[in-house]
C-alpha positions in Angstrom: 107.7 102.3 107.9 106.9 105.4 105.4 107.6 103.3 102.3 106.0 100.2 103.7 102.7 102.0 104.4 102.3 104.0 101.1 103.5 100.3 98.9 100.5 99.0 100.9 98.2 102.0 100.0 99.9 101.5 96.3 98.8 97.5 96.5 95.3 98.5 97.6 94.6 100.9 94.6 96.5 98.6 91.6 94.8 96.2 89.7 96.5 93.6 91.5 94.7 94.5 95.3 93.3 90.6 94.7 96.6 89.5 94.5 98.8 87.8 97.0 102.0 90.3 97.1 102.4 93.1 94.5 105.6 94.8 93.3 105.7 98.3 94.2 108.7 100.4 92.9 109.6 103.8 94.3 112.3 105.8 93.4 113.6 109.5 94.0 112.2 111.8 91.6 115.6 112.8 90.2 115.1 109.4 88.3 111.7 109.9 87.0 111.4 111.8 83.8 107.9 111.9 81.5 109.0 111.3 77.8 107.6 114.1 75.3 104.4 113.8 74.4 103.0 110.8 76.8 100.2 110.2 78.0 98.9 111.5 81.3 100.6 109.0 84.2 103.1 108.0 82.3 107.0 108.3 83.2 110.2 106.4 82.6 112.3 106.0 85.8 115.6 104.6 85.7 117.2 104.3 89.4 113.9 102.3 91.8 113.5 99.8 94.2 110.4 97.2 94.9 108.4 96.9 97.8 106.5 94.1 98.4 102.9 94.2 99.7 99.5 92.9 100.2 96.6 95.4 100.0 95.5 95.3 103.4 92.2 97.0 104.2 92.0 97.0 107.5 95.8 99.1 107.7 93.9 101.1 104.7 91.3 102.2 107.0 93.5 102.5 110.1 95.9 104.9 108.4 92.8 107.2 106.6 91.7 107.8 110.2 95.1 108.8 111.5 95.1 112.8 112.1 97.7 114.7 110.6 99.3 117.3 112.7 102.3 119.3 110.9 
């Protein structure tokens, strides 16, 4: 449910939020590195899976409303 909700948070803040679905890949962070001298944001990851999503706004609002209790 964790990774569904954040590729849907992902979907709504790409370029593609217009779009029907929209790849999201997640990986564990052992398989991300940044390459020397990139620019900010940018990583090489080797190891991911894709979630499929549609930028839902209505779930975007729902789950920005949700208190967090730790």
């Amino acid at each position: 449910k964790t990774i569904s909700e954040a590729a849907v948070i992902a979907a709504y803040h790409s370029r593609a939020r217009n779009s029907g679905q929209v790849a999201v890949d997640y990986s564990e962070i052992k398989n991300i590195k940044k390459p020397n001298s990139a620019q900010p944001g940018m990583v090489n990851y080797f190891t991911y899976f894709s979630a499929y999503a549609t930028a839902d706004e209505n779930l975007i609002n729902k789950l920005a409303s949700k208190q967090i209790t730790v």
